[in-house]
N, C-alpha and C positions, 0 to 999 in steps of 0.2 A: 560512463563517467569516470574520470582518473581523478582517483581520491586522494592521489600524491600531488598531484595539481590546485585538487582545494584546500589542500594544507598550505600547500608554497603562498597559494594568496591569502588564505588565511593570517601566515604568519608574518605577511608583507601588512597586510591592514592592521594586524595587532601595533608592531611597529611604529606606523604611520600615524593612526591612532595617538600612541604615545606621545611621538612627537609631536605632534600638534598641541596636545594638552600642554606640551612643557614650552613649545611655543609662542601660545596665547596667555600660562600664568608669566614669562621673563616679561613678554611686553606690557601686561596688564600690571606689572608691578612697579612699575618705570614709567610708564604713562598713564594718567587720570582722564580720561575721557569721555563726554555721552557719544564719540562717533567709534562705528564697531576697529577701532584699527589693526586691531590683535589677528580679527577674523580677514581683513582684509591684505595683511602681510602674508599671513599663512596662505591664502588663497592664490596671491601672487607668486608667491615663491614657489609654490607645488605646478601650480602653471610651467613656469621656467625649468622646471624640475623634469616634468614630461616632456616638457618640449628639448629638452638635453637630450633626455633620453632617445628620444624619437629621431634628434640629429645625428647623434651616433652610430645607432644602430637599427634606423628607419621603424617600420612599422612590423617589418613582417622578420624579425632577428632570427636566423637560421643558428644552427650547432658552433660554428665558424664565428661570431660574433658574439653577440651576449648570449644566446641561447635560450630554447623556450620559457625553460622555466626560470631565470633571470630576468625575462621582458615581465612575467605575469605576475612575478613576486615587486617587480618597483612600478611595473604602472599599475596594473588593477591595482593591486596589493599595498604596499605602499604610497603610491599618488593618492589612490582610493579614499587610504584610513587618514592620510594625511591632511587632503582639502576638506572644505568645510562648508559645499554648496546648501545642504541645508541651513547649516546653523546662519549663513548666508541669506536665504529668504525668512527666517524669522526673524535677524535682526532689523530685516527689511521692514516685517509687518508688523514689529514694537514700533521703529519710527515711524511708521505709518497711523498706526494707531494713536500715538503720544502727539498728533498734529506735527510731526517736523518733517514736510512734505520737501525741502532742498536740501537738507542732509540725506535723508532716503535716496533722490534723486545721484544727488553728488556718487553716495557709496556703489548706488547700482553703474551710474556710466564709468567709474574708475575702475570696478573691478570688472566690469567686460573689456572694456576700450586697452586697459592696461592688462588685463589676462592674458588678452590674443597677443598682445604686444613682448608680454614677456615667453609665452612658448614662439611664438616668433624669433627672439630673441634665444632661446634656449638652441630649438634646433638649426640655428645660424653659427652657433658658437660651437656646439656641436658636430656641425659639417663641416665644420673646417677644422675642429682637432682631427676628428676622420680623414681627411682629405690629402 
């Protein structure tokens, strides 16, 4: 195991982590809401995030590109600490629990349908700054 590499992700998820949390308290201070949006922006945006990355510098980033340990520190690492798939399905199963069975619904098909959409979109805008 290269424990220079569990550090890079490590300190890619520290990071991402952080982010996130400063993510969710700007929106949460700004918008009053029972539906999760904070977790939902964040989730999108990390989507788009990966999928940048992925457009740039594909999947498998050689020396010549972004380089390994660059790919491990922003997608594990980074993307990782950054999205928020769990906190994701708990806010799923509070609205599920609290009866609000089409807000539940609403949050799950926007954050897939628009997830794919936005690494879609990442690695499209991506490819073509590459290109």
């Amino acid at each position: 195991m290269n424990i220079s590499l569990v550090m890079i992700v490590g300190a890619g998820g520290f990071l991402g982590t952080i982010a996130r949390f400063l993510a969710v308290q700007f929106i949460d201070s700004r918008i009053s809401s029972n539906f999760p949006l904070a977790t939902l922006v964040v989730n999108l945006s990390g989507c788009f995030l990966i999928g940048l990355i992925y457009g740039l510098y594909g999947l498998n980033a050689n020396e010549q590109t972004l380089g390994r340990n660059w790919k491990f520190f922003l997608t594990t690492g980074f993307c990782g600490g950054y999205t928020t798939f769990s906190a994701f399905a708990l806010e799923n199963f509070m609205l599920l629990e609290q009866k609000m069975i089409p807000p539940s619904l609403l949050y799950v098909i926007i954050s897939v349908v628009a997830g794919i959409a936005a690494t879609w979109i990442g690695i499209f805008i991506g490819r073509s700054i590459n290109a």
